[in-house]
N, C-alpha and C positions, 0 to 999 in steps of 0.2 A: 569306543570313542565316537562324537555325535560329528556328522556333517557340518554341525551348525554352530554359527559363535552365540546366538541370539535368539530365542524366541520371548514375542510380546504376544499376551492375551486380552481382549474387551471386547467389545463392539464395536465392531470396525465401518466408520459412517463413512462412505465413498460418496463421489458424484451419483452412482447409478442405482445406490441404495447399499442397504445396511445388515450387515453381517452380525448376529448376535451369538456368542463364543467363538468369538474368530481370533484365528492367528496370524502371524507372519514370521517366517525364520528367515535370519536374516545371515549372510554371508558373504567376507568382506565387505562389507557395506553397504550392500544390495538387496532387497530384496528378491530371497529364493526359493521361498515356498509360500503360500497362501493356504489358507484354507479354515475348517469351522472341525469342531470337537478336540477330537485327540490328535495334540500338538507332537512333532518329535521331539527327538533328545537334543538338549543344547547346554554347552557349555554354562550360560548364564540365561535364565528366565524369569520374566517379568509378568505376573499373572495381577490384571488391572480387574480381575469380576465383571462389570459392567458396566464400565468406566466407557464414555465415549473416546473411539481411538481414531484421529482426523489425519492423514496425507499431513507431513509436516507445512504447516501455514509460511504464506509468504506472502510478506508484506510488499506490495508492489509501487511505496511511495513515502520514503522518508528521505530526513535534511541530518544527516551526522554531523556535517562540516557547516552550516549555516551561522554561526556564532563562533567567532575566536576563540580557540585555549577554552573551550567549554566542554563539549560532549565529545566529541571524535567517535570512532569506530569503537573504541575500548565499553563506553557506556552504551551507544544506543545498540550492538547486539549485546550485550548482559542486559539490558531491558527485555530486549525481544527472547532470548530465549526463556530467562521468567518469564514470558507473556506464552510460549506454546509458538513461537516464530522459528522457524529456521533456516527461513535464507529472506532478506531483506534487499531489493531495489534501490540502490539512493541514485539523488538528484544530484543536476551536475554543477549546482547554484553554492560550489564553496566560498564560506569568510574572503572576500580577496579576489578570491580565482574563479576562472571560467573554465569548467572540464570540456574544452571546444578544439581539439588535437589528438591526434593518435598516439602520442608522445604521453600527452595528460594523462589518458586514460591509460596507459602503461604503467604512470608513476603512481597514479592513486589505487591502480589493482596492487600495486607491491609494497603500499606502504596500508592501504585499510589491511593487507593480507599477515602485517605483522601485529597488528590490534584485534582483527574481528573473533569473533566466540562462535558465531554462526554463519554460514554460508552467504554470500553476498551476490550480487551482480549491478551494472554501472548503466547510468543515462550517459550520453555524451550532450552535448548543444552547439551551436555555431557564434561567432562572434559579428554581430552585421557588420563590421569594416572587411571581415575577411570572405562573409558568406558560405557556401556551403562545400569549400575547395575541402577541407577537411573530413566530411563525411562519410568515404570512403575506407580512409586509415582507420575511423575515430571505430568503427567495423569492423576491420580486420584487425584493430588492437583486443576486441572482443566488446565493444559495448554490447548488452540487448536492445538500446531503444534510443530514440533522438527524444529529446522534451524542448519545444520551444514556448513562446509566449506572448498573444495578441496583448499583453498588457506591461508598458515598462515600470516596473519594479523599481530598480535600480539598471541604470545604464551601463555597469557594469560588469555588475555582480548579476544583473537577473534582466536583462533588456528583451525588450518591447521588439518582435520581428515583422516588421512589416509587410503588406499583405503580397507585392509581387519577390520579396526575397523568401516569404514562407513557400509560396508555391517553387521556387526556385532550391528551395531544402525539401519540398514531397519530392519534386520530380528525383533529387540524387538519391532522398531516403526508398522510393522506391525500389531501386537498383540492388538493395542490399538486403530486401527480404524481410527487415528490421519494420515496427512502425515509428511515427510518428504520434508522439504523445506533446497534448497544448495545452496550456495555462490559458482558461475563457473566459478572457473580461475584456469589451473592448475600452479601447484605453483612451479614445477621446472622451466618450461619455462616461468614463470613472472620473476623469480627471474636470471635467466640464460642473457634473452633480457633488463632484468631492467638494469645488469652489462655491458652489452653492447652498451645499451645507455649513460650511465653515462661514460663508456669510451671514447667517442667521445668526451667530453668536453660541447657538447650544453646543455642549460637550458630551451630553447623554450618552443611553450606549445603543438608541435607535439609530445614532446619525451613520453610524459605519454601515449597516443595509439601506440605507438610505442614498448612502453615497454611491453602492455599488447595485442597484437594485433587478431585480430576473431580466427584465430586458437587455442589461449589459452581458451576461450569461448568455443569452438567448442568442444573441445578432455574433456573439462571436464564433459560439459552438456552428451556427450557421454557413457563417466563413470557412472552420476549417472543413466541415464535409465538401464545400460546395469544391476546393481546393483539391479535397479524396478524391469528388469524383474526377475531373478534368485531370487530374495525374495519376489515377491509379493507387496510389500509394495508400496502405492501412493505415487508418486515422486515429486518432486514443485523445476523446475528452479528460484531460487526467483527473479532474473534479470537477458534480454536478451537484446545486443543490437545491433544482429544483425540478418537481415533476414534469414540466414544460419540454426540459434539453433530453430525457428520456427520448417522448415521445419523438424529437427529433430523432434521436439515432435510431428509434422505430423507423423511420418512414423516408431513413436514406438507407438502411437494412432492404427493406423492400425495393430499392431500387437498383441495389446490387451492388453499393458501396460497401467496404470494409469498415464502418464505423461501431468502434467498440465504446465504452462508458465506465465510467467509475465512480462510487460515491464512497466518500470517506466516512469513517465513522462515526463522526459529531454529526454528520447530517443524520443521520439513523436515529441517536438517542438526542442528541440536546434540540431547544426552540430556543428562537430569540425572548419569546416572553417569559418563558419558565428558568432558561438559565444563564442566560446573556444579561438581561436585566439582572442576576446577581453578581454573576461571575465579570463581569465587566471587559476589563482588556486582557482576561484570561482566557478569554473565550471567544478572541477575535482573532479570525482569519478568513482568508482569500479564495473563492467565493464567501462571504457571511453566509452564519450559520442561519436560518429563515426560521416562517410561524412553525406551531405544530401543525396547521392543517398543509403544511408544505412539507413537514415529514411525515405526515401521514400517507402520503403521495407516492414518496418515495417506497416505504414499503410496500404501496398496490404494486410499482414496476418491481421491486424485487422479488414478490410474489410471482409475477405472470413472467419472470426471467428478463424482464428488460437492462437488469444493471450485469455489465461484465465480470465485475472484479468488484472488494471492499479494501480501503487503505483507510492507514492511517493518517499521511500528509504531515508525520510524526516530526517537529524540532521538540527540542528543549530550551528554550528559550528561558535566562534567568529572570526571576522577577519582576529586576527592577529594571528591565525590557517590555514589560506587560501590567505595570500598577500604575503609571498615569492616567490621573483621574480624566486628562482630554481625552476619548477616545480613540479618536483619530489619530492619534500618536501612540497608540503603543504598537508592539512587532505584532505579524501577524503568524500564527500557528502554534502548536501546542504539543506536549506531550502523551502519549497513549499506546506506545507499542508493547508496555507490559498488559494491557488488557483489551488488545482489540477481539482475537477470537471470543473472550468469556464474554465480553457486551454482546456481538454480535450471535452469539448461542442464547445468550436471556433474552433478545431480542425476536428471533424464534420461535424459540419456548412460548414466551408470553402470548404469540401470533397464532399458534398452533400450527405454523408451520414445518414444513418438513427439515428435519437439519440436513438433508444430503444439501442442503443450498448451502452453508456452512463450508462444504469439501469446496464443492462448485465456484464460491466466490472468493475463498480463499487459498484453493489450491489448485484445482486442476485448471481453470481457465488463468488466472495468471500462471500457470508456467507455461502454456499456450498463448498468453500475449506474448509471453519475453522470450520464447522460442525455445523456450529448455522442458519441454514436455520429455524429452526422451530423456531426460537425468531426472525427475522430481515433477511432482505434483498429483500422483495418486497411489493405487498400489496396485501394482503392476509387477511383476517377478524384471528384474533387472536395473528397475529404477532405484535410486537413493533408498537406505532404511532412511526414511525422515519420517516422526510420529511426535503427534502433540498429541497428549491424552488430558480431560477432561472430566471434573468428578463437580454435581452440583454438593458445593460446599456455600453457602449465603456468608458474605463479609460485606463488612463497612471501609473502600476501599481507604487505606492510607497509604501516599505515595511515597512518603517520608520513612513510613516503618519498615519497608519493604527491602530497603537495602539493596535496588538495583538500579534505582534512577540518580542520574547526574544534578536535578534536582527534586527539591523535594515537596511539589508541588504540581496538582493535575487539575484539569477540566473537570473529571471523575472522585474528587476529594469526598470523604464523605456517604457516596454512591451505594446503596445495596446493590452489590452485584453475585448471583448466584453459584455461576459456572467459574471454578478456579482448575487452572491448569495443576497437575498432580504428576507430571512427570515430559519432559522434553527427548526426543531422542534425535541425533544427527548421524547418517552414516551406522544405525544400529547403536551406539555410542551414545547413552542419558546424560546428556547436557544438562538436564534441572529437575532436581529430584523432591521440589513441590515447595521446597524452602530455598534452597544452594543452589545459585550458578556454578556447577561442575569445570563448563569448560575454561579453558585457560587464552590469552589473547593468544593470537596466531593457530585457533581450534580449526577457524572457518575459512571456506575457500571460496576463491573468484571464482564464479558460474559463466563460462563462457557460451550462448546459443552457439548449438550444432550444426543445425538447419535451420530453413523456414519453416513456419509453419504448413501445411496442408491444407487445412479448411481455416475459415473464417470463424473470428472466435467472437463476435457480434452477440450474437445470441449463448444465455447461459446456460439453454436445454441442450 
């Protein structure tokens, strides 16, 4: 009879480099064996040939709850785990509600935990009437991360923290080990160039970067370090899109600040002139998506390791939330958590870069922001079996045909995309077997951080 309930075979792409016939047995849900040629004996074995085998991916930035009675937990992890995701981050900006309570975060670990498919973990936020009295519990209920916001959204549902009660939620978030992750736009000068756009009369679909344009990014990302440093507390730009806010968190890095970075996906593959101009209010979200020679930028810092992590920034937003010909009226953000690993591997590919950046921005450093490196994010003998494998299969994405998105309609419509996920694994346990979400709602579990982290997770080297 074999030790092992599980063994998977590929090539195993880690942060620190890549394993060609490698294995991993996997028991009780962990893994418990590593290694390259002859696998042992297991009950059930998964032999991928030379199929890229990735640290199960974690999305460190979606909206489940964002729209009423639309996506919940049920659809956007069956998204994610047809995408090769298996533990997704959401925000704490629900339809209605503000996840800004110890209490909150209670009820939405136990009620996403009756829907989810894959693995989860929670932002909390604070309420500026209440301030940061909450961030304590909001902690010990198990959030991993605070998310606040230089820019008011909505005052209720997603409010503007201003800048002596932000410093007043570093100083408690530092206390907790947790970081602090910021929404960077400031919000006089969104709100000052939005009114000045909309004075001109045009609806185009330049006017939305127009309205929010790098310098609004710039002066806020600035704000929150300057905030990191004077309180200590780790900092998290949650979206950057453009090469400028990099170099930032460069040159508070060298000063000895905690400032980590994130760039979402659309800033990686879309431009404003190549797909913004078609896609219209499909393709508008907060920061706007910029030129190409501003995503060209971005891949220099992803190459030299200046970006932390890659998210989606994933809602599902129905249509007719996103088809207004005014620009400036439609919702902002988009769908994508069934294909961020495969963009982000064609995007690689194409670079000739190395894909261990791949593991690094999708796995091991986000479970390093959100302090659950010792449950998940590489392979390591004890960590989570989590494995998203990977086969260049070239399709014409259709987000409709796929049968795992709440709608049926993406940024990515259309798209040749090379890299298709061929198998999901949670827990040792194949959640998606290249066509079929296996798992069932109530599969996935609330990921509580253990500890703090250790080292600074700044840099993606």
């Amino acid at each position: 009879m074999s030790d092992f309930d599980t063994v998977i075979r590929g090539t195993f792409v880690g942060e620190d480099g890549i394993v060609e016939g490698g294995f991993a047995a996997v028991r009780d849900g962990k893994i418990a064996m590593l290694g390259s040629g002859d696998a042992p004996a297991a009950r059930e074995v998964h032999d991928f040939g030379t199929a890229i085998v990735l640290p199960g991916v974690i999305d460190g930035q979606v909206h489940s709850r964002s729209q009423a009675n639309q996506e919940d937990f049920i659809w956007s992890t069956r998204s994610a785990a047809a995408g090769g995701v298996t533990t997704i981050v959401d925000m704490p900006y629900d339809a209605s509600l503000l996840i800004s309570t110890g209490e909150m975060i209670t009820e939405k670990a136990s009620s996403a935990g009756e829907q989810a498919r894959v693995d989860f973990a929670l932002y909390g936020t604070i309420r500026p009437s209440e301030g940061p009295k909450h961030i304590a519990a909001m902690a010990a209920a198990g959030a991993a991360a605070f998310k606040f916001s230089t820019f008011d959204t909505d005052p209720n549902r997603f409010p503007r923290i201003p800048t002596p009660l932000l410093y007043a939620a570093f100083a408690e978030v530092v206390k907790t080990g947790l970081i602090a992750g910021v929404h960077n736009e400031n919000d006089e000068c969104v709100k000052v160039w939005s009114e000045a756009v909309k004075a001109t009369g045009r609806t185009d679909y330049r006017t939305h970067g127009e309205s929010r344009p790098p310098i609004a990014e710039t002066l806020a990302i600035a704000e929150v370090y300057e905030i990191a440093e004077a309180t200590g507390c780790p900092a998290h730009i949650v979206h950057c899109s453009v090469g400028r806010g990099y170099e930032l968190a460069q040159a508070y890095r060298a000063q000895g600040v905690d400032a980590t970075i994130e760039a979402c996906i659309h800033y990686l593959v879309c431009s404003e002139e190549e797909d913004v101009s078609r896609l219209l209010g499909r393709a508008k979200c907060n920061p706007p998506i910029r030129s190409a020679a501003e995503r060209e930028k971005l891949w220099q810092h992803l190459a030299a390791g200046h970006i932390t992590i890659v998210s989606t920034d994933h809602v599902a937003w129905s249509l007719s939330a996103k088809s207004s010909p005014v620009m400036l009226e439609n919702s902002s953000g988009m769908p994508s958590l069934e294909v961020l690993p495969s963009l982000l591997l064609d995007g690689l590919v194409s670079r000739n870069l190395p894909l261990t950046h791949a593991a690094r921005l999708l796995a091991s450093n986000p479970a390093r922001l959100f302090r659950i490196a010792d449950q998940k994010g590489g392979f390591a003998l004890g960590l989570d079996a989590d494995f998203s494998v990977f086969v260049e299969r070239p399709r014409y994405y259709d987000p409709a045909a796929s049968g795992h998105n709440v709608v049926g309609w993406s940024p990515y419509e259309g798209r040749l995309i090379k890299h298709a996920p061929i198998a999901t694994f949670q827990r040792g346990t194949m959640i998606f077997d290249g066509t079929d979400v296996l798992a069932q709602p109530g599969a996935g579990r609330f990921v509580r951080p253990n500890r703090p982290a250790t080292t600074q997770t700044g840099q993606a080297a």
